[in-house]
N, C-alpha and C positions, 0 to 999 in steps of 0.2 A: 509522545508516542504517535504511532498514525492507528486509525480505529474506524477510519471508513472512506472510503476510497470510491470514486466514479469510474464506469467499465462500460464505457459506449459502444467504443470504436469494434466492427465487424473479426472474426480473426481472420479473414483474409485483407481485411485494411493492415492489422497488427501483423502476418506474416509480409506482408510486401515490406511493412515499413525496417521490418530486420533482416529481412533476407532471408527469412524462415517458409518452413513449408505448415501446411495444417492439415489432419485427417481426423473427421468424427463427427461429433455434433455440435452445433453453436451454441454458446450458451448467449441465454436472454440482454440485452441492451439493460444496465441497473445505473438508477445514476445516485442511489444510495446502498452499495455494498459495505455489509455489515462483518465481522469475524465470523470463522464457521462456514460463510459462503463460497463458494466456487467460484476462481479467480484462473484468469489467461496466466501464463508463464512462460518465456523463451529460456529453453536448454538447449545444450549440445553435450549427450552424454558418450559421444564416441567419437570425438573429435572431427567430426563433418559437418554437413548441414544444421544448422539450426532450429528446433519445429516448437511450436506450440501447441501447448497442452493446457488442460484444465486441471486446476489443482486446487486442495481444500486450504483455504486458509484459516492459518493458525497449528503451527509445527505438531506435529505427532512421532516424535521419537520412536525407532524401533522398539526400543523396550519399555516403552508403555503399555501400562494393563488393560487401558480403554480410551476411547477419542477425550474425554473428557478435558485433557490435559492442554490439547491445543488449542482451547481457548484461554488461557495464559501464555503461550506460546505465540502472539501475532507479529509478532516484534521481536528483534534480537539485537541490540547496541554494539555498533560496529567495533566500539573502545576497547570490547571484552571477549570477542568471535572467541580469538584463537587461544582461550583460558578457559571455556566453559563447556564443559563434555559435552553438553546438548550440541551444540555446535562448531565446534574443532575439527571435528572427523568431516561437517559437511561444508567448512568452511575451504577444505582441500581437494573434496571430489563433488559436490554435488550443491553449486549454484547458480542461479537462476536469473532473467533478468523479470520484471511483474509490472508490464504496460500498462498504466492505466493514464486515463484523461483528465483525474487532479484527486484531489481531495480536500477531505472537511477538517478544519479549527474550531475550535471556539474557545471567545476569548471575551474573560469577563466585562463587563460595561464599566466605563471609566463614571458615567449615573448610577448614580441606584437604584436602577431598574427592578422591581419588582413582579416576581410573579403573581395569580391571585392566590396562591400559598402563602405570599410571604416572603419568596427564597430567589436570590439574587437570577438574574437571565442572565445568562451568558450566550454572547452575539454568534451567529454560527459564520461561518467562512467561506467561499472555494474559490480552491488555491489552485492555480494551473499556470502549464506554461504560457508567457507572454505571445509567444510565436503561434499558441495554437497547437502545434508537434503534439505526442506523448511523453510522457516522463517514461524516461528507463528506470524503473527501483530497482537496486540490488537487493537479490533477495535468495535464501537457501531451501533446498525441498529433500525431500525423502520420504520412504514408503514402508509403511506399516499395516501388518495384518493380525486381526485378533485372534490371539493363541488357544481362546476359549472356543474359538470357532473350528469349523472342518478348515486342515491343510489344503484345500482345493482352494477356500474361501478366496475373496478378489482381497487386492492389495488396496490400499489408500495414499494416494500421492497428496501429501499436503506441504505446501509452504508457509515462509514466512518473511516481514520487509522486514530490513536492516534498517535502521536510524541510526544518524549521526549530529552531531551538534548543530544548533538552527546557524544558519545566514542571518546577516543583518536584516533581511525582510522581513524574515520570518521571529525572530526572536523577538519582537513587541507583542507575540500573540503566541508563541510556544517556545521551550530552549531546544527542541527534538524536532529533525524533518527525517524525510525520508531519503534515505542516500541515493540521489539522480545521478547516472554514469553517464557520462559526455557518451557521444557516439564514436569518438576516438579508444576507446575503455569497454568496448562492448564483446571484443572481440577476445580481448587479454582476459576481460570477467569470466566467459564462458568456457573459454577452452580448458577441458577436462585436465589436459599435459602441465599444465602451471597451476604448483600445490603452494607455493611458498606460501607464507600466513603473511609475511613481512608486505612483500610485493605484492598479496591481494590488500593487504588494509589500504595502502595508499592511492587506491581506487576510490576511499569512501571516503570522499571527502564534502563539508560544506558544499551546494550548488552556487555558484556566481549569486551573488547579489539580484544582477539584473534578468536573472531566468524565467522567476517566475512572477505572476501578479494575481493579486485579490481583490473579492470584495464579497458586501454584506450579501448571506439570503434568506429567504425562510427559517424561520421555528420549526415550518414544517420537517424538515429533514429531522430533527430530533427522531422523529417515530420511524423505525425501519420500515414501517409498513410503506411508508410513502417511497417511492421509486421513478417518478416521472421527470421529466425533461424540465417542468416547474421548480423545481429543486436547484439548479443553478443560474435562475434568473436572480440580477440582483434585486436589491430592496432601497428604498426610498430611506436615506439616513434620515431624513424629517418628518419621515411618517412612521405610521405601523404596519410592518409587515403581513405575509399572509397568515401567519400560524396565529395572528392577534395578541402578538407580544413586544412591547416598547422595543425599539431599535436604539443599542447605544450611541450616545452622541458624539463620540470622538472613539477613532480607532487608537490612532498615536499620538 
């Protein structure tokens, strides 16, 4: 699964870099976003321009009795879109691409690293493109308003990422990444006119081998609380990191 995700980049960085337009408010620089949090997303729900918006992450199906639910909904497994109610209907009208600057693994220590609990550390990650660029996630959204509420009430736009089977990079440290669309694929992704299930799946596929690259960081990141630019420095494999917890000794 992917479960936390970095959201640096400005949305007027993020509209240049799609071709998109943006109108509203910025949301905050995070370089640890959690489920639940407000996340950038490129649409095209009218077959034009492309804009970015803010959206809640972690799906809320229209007929949901309450948000509650999209925090099990962050992720949807590309294997299964066009079989699972939750997602069929918006695997044909209503998906998204969800720029972000990388995200976090963790991946158990090949040591027996110890916490002072007791209970194994597992080493944290960020994974990002090689190049530097953004990752495009495929990802689906739609909007949901509480029935319990007054019919005026505001709508809630939330999305969610798509995964697919990990790349050889990725798969010594998770079997699940997050479906990256080449920049060729971005344009076929969004446009609302192409419903087929067939010919969107084979968008989502593995990303190259060579796309992305990692390495160790902070414990810190564990704690959502933490959110600072300290969060994707790496970490000394031979020492201990900032959060005060052994560093594994071998990744692969």
């Amino acid at each position: 699964m992917c479960g936390r995700v970095v959201s640096t980049s400005t949305p007027q960085q993020i509209a240049g870099f799609f071709g998109a337009s943006f109108e509203g408010d910025p949301l905050p620089a995070n370089y640890n976003v959690a489920p639940t949090t407000d996340v950038y997303a490129v649409v095209d729900e009218h077959g034009g321009e492309p804009a970015v918006r803010a959206f809640h992450w972690g799906l809320v199906p229209v007929w949901a009795k309450d948000m509650k639910i999209g925090s099990s909904m962050i992720n949807a497994r590309a294997e299964t879109l066009a079989d699972k109610p939750s997602f069929k209907g918006l695997l044909r009208k209503r998906r998204c691409i969800i720029p972000i600057d990388g995200f976090y693994e963790w991946q158990a220590p090949v040591a027996a690293a110890l916490s002072a609990r007791g209970k194994p550390v597992k080493q944290p990650l960020f994974i990002h493109r090689a190049d530097g660029h953004l990752l495009a996630v495929a990802g689906l959204w739609t909007v949901w308003r509480d029935t319990a509420g007054p019919e005026s009430g505001p709508w809630l736009h939330s999305c969610t990422i798509i995964t697919t089977a990990a790349n050889d990079t990725i798969a010594p440290v998770h079997d699940r990444m997050p479906a990256i669309l080449p920049a060729t694929a971005w344009h076929e992704w969004l446009d609302p006119n192409i419903d087929d299930p067939n010919q969107l799946s084979q968008l989502l596929r593995p990303a190259p081998n060579d796309i992305l690259a990692m390495h160790r960081v902070s414990t810190a990141v564990n704690s959502v609380r933490n959110k600072g630019a300290e969060l994707i420095a790496e970490v000394d494999p031979d020492g201990t990191n900032a959060g005060g917890l052994p560093v594994a000794d071998s990744l692969f």
